[in-house]
C-alpha positions in Angstrom: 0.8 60.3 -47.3 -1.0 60.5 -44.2 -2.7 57.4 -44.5 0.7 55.3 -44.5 2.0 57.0 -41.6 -1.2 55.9 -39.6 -0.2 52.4 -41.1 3.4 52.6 -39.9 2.3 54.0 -36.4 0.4 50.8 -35.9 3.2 48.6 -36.3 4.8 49.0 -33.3 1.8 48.5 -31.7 0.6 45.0 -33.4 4.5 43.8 -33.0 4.2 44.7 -29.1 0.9 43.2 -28.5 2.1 39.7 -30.5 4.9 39.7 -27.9 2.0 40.3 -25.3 0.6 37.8 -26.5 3.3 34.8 -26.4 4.3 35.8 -23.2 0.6 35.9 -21.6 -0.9 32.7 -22.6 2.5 30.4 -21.4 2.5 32.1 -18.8 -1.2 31.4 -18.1 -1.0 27.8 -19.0 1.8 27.5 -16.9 0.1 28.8 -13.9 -3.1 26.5 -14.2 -0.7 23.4 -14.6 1.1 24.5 -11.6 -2.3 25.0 -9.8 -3.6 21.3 -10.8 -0.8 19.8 -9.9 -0.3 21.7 -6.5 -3.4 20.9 -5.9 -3.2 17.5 -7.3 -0.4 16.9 -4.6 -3.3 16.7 -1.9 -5.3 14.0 -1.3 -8.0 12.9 1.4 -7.5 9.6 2.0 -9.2 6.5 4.2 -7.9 4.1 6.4 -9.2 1.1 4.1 -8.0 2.9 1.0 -4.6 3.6 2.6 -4.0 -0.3 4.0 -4.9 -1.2 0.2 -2.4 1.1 -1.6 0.2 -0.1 1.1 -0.2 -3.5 0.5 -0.1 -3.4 -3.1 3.0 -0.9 -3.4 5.3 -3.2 -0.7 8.6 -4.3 -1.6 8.8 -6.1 1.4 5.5 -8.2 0.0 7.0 -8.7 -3.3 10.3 -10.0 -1.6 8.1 -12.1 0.2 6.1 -13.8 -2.7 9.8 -14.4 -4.1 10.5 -16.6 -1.1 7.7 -18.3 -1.4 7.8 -18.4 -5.1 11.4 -20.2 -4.0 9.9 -22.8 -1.4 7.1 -23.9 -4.1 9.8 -24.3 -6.7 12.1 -26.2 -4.1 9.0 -28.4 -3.3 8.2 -29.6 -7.3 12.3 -30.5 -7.5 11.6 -32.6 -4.5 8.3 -34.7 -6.2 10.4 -34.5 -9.3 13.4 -36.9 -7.5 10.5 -39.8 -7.2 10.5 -39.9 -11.3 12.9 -42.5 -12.7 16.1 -41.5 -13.7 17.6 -42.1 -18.0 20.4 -41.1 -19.6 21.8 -41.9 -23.2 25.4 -41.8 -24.4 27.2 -42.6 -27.4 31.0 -43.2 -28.3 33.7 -43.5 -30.4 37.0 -45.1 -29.9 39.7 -46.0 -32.1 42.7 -48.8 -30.8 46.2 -48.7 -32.2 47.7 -51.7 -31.6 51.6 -52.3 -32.2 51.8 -55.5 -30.5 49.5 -57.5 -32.1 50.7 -60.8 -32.1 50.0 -63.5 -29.1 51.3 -66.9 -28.9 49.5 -69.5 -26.8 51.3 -72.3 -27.3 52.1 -73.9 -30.3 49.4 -71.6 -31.3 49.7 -68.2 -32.8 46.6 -65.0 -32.4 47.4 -62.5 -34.2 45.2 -58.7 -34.2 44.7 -56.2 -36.6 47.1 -53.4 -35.8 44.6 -50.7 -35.8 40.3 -51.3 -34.8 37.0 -49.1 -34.2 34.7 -49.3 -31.9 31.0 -47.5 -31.4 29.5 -47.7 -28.3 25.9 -46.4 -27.8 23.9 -46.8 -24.6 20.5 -45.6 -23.2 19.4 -47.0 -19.7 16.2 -45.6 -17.7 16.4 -46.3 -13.7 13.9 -46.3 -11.2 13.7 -46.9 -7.3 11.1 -49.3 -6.6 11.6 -49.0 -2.4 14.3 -46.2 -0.9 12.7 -46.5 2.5 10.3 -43.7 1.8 13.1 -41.4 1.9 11.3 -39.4 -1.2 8.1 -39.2 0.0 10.1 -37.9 3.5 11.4 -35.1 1.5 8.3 -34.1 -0.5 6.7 -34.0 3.3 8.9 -31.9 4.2 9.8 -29.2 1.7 5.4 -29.0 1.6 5.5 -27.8 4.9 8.6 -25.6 4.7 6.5 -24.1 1.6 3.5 -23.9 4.1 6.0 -21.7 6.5 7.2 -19.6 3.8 3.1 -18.7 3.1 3.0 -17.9 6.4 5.9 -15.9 6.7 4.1 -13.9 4.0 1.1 -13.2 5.9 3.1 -12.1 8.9 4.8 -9.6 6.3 1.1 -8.5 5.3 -0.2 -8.2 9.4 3.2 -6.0 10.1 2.6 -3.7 7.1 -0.9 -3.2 7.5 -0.1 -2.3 11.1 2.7 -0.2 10.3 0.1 1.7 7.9 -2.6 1.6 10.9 -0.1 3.1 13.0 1.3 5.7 10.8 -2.4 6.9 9.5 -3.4 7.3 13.1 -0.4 9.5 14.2 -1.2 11.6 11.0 -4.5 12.1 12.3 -3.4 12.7 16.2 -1.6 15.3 14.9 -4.1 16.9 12.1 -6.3 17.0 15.2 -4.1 18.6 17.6 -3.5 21.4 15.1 -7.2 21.9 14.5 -7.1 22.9 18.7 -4.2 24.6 18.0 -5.9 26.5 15.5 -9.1 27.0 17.3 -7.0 28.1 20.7 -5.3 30.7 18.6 -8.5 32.3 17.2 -9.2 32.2 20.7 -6.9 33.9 22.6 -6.2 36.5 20.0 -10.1 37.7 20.7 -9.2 37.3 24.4 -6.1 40.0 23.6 -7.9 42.5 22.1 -10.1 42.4 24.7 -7.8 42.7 27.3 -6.2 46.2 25.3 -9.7 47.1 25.3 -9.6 46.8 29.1 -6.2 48.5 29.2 -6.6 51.3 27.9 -9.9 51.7 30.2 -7.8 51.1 32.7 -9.7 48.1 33.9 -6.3 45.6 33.5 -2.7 46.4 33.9 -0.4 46.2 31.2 0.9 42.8 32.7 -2.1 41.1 32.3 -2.2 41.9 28.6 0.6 40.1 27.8 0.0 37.3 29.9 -2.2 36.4 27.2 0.1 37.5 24.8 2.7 34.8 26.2 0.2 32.3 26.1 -0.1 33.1 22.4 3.5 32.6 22.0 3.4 29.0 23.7 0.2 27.7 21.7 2.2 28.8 18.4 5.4 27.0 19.6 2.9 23.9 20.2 1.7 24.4 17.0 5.6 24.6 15.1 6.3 21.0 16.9 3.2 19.6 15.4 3.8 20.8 12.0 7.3 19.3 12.3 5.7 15.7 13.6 2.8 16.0 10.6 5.4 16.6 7.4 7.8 13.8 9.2 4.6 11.4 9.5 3.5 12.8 6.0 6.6 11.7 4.8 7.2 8.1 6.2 3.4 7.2 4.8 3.7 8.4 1.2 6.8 6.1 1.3 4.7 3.5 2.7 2.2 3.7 0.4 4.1 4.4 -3.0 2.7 8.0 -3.7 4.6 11.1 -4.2 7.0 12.0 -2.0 5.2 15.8 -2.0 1.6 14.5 -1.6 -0.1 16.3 1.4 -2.2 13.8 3.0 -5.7 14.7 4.7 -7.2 11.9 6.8 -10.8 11.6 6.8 -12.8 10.7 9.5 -11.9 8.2 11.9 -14.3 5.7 13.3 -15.4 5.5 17.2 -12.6 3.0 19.0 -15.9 2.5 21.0 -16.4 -1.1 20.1 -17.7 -3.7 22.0 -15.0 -5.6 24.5 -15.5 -9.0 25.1 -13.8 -11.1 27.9 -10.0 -11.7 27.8 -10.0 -15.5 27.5 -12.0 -14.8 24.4 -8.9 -12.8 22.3 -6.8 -15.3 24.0 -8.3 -18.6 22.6 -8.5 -16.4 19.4 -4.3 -15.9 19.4 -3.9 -19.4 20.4 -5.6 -20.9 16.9 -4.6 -17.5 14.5 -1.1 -16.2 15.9 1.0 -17.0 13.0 4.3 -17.6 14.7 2.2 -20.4 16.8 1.0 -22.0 13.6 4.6 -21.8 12.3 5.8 -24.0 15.1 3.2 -26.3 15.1 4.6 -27.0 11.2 7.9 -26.7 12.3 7.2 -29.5 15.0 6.4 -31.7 11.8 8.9 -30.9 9.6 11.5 -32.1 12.5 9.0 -35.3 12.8 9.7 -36.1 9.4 13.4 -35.5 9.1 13.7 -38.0 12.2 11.8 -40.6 10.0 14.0 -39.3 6.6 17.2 -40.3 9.1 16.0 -43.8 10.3 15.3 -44.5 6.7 19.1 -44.7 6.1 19.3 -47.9 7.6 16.5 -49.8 5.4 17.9 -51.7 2.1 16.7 -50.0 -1.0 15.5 -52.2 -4.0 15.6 -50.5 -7.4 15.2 -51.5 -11.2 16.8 -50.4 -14.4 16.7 -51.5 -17.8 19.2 -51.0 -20.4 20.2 -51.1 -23.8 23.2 -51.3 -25.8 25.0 -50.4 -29.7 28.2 -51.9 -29.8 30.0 -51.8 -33.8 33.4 -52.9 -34.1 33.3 -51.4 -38.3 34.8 -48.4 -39.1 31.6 -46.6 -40.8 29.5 -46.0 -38.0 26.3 -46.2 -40.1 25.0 -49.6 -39.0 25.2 -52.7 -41.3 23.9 -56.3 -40.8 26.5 -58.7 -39.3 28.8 -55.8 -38.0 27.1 -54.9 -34.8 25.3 -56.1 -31.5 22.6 -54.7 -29.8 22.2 -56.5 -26.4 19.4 -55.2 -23.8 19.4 -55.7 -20.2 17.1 -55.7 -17.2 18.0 -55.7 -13.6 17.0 -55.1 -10.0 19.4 -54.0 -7.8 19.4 -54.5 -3.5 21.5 -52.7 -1.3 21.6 -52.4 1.5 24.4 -50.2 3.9 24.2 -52.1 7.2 26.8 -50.1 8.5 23.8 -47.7 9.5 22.5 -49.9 12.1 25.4 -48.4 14.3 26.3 -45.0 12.2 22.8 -43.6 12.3 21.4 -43.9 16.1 23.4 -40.4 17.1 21.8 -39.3 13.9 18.4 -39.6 15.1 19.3 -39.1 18.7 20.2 -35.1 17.3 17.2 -35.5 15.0 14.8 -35.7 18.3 16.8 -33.2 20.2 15.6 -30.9 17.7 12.3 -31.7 17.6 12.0 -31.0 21.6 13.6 -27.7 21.1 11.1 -26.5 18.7 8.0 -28.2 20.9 10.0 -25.9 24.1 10.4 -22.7 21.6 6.1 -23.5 21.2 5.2 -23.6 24.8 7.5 -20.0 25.2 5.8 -18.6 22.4 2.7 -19.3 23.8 3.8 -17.5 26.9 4.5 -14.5 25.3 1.3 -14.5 22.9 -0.6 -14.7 25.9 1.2 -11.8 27.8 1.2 -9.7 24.8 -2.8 -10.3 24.4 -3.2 -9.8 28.1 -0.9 -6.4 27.6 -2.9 -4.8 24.2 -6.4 -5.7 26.4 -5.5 -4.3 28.8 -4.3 -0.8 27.1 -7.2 -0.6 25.1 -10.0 -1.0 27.7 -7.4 2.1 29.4 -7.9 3.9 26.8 -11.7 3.3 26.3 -11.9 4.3 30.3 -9.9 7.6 29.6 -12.7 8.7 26.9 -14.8 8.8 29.3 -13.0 10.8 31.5 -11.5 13.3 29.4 -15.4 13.6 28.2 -16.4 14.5 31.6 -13.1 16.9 32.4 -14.0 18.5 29.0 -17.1 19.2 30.3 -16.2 20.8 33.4 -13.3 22.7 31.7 -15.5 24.5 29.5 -18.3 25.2 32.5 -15.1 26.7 34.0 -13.7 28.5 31.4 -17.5 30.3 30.9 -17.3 31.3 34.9 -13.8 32.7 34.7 -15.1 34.3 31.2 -18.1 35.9 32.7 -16.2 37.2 36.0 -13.1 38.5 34.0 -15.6 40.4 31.9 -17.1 41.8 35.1 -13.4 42.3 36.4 -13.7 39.7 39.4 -11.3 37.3 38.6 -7.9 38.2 37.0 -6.2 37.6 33.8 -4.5 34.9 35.1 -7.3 32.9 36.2 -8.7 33.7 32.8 -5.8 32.6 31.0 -5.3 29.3 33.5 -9.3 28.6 32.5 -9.0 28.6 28.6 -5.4 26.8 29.3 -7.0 23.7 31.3 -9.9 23.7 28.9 -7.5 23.9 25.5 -5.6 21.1 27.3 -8.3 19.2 27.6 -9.6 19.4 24.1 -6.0 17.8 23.0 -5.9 15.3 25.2 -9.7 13.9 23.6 -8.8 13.9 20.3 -5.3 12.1 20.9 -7.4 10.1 23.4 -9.7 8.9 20.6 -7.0 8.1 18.5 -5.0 6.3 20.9 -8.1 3.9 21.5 -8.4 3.4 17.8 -4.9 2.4 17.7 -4.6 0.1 20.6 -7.7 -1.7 19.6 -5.9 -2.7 16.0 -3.2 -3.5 18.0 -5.2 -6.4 20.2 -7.0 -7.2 16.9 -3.0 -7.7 15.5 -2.2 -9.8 18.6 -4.8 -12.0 18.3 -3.7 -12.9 14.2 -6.8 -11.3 12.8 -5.7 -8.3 11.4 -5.9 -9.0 7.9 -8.6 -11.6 8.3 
């Protein structure tokens, strides 16, 4: 008896601890998945790794390769109007014919009141001379196709740039928030210091929370950069197809240190790899070859055909001997619209009009690549120039900030002083590490101008 109330005592316990049981270990496996992915969600990624994952996730490179995929298709229907032309047909026609009696004469014709007819004809044409007009338009679409490649590359430069220039600001701003960091750590040492100093009665309440305000303005510093970090976050995910969520670390950025050669050199570079310039020089021949496509309308064309022919007046249209003909011809045809000669001059007056425009739109492009090479130099050997500086202000900042340090401590200078000191030195720190990334930004920028980028 007292054995089975032991036994019925447990019960509770075993049903209880079951329960336990399927409630721990979801929840458990729940928590690690949310873990992995959490920490799935971040990822440390490099400048060559993200222009690759941006290039292949585009849309705006897949729309691309559709136009191009357009032009090629565009240029085979062109060489496919030079192959000769057939076509076969074959009908039937029955003739009623009430009035079927015709006298000539003293002589009578008289028809059958009703007859079939099947006609069957296949002919195969070909243009022996069109005054080159095909081989003008298989000229032409080829280089319209060649544009359309290029067009592609100039989606691929702006991309990769767009994802140079988006990892970059991501960085300028990881970097900034690093000082931020550091700054905070800081000044909340120089705080409780200054309490310390307080209630010695070495400081005046005032000074305490001038640092204490400081504080205040390196945090709101620090909420505007986290606000700039999740926006740029954002923008690059979507530029390189990953999750929306994904926090993005950037690793390490090379030196923007790199050797500067002369001006004319980047120049001479644009001038042979800009890709609008090479898109003129196309277009310059595509305009060249419609003005030889429009004189062509004035030369005579010869062209040959040869033809065959089923013609059966019975009214089974299986063939039978005697009850059909089967004549074949061959021809050459010359024609010749001489109305041209007078039609077609304002024709290929427009023709060359157009052509100067786009040789003008080349000499103003030229302009501009050469301003905008002369421009992105320029920035960049500024921004190589203010490393240096900020290197040397950094240098003096901190010397600066350790006097102030070591005469606030003996209670010569005051707390502002102290606080201007770490403020001029915290400043400085920023303006290096946006410094840095500003010259690593403006030299892909000249590398951009001069068509190399992606080369």
């Amino acid at each position: 008896m007292t054995t089975q109330n032991n036994n019925t005592d447990l019960h509770p316990l075993r049903s209880t601890f079951k329960n336990f049981v399927r409630i721990l270990i979801p929840a458990i496996l729940l928590t690690l998945l949310l873990g992995a992915a959490a920490k799935a969600q971040d990822r440390t990624i490099t400048l060559d790794e993200a222009i690759k994952l941006g290039l292949d996730n585009s849309k705006v490179l897949k729309l691309s390769k559709s136009k191009i995929d357009q032009a090629v298709s565009q240029y085979n229907q062109a060489k496919d109007q030079a192959l000769p032309t057939g076509s076969a047909s074959f009908d039937y026609n029955r003739a009623q014919i009430p009035a079927n009696k015709l006298t000539l004469g003293t002589q009578s014709l008289s028809l059958p009141s009703s007859a079939n007819a099947y006609l069957g004809i296949i002919s195969l044409n070909e243009t022996i001379f069109g005054g080159h007009k095909l081989r003008y338009a298989k000229q032409s679409t080829e280089l319209l196709t060649q544009v359309a490649r290029l067009d592609g590359d100039n989606d691929k430069d702006q991309i990769t740039y767009d994802i140079i220039n988006a990892y970059y600001n991501l960085y300028k701003v990881l970097q900034s928030k690093k000082v931020v960091e550091q700054n905070l750590s800081s000044i909340d040492q120089q705080i409780k210091q200054s309490q310390r100093f307080f209630e010695q009665g070495l400081v005046t309440k005032n000074d305490v929370l001038r640092f204490q305000l400081q504080r205040s303005n390196i945090e709101l510093n620090g909420i505007d950069l986290e606000t700039n970090r999740k926006i740029i976050n954002y923008d690059l995910n979507i530029l390189l197809g990953l999750n929306e969520g994904t926090q993005l670390t950037i690793a390490e950025i090379t030196n923007a240190d790199k050797p500067v050669a002369p001006l004319s050199a980047y120049i001479d570079t644009a001038m042979s790899n800009r890709i609008e310039v090479r898109q003129l020089d196309l277009r310059t021949k595509v305009s060249e070859v419609n003005i030889k496509n429009i004189e062509a309308n004035s030369v005579p064309t010869l062209g040959a055909s040869v033809a065959g022919y089923y013609v059966d007046v019975s009214s089974n249209p299986i063939p039978k001997s005697g009850s059909y003909i089967t004549p074949i011809t061959i021809g050459l045809g010359l024609k010749w619209n001489f109305s041209s000669l007078w039609t077609n001059k304002n024709k290929v007056a427009e023709a060359r009009i157009q052509r100067e425009e786009t040789v003008i739109n080349k000499n103003i492009e030229l302009d501009n690549v050469k301003k905008e090479v002369n421009q992105d130099y320029q920035n960049y050997t500024m921004a190589l120039d203010k490393i240096k500086l900020l290197q040397t202000s950094i240098e003096q900042a901190g010397e600066n900030n350790k006097i102030l340090e070591s005469k606030y401590k003996s209670n010569i200078a005051s707390a502002t002083d102290r606080a201007d000191a770490e403020t001029l030195l915290y400043q400085a720190q920023i303006n290096l590490e946006l410094a840095k990334a500003d010259a690593g930004l403006a030299y892909y920028t000249l590398i951009k101008s001069t068509g190399k980028l992606n080369k």
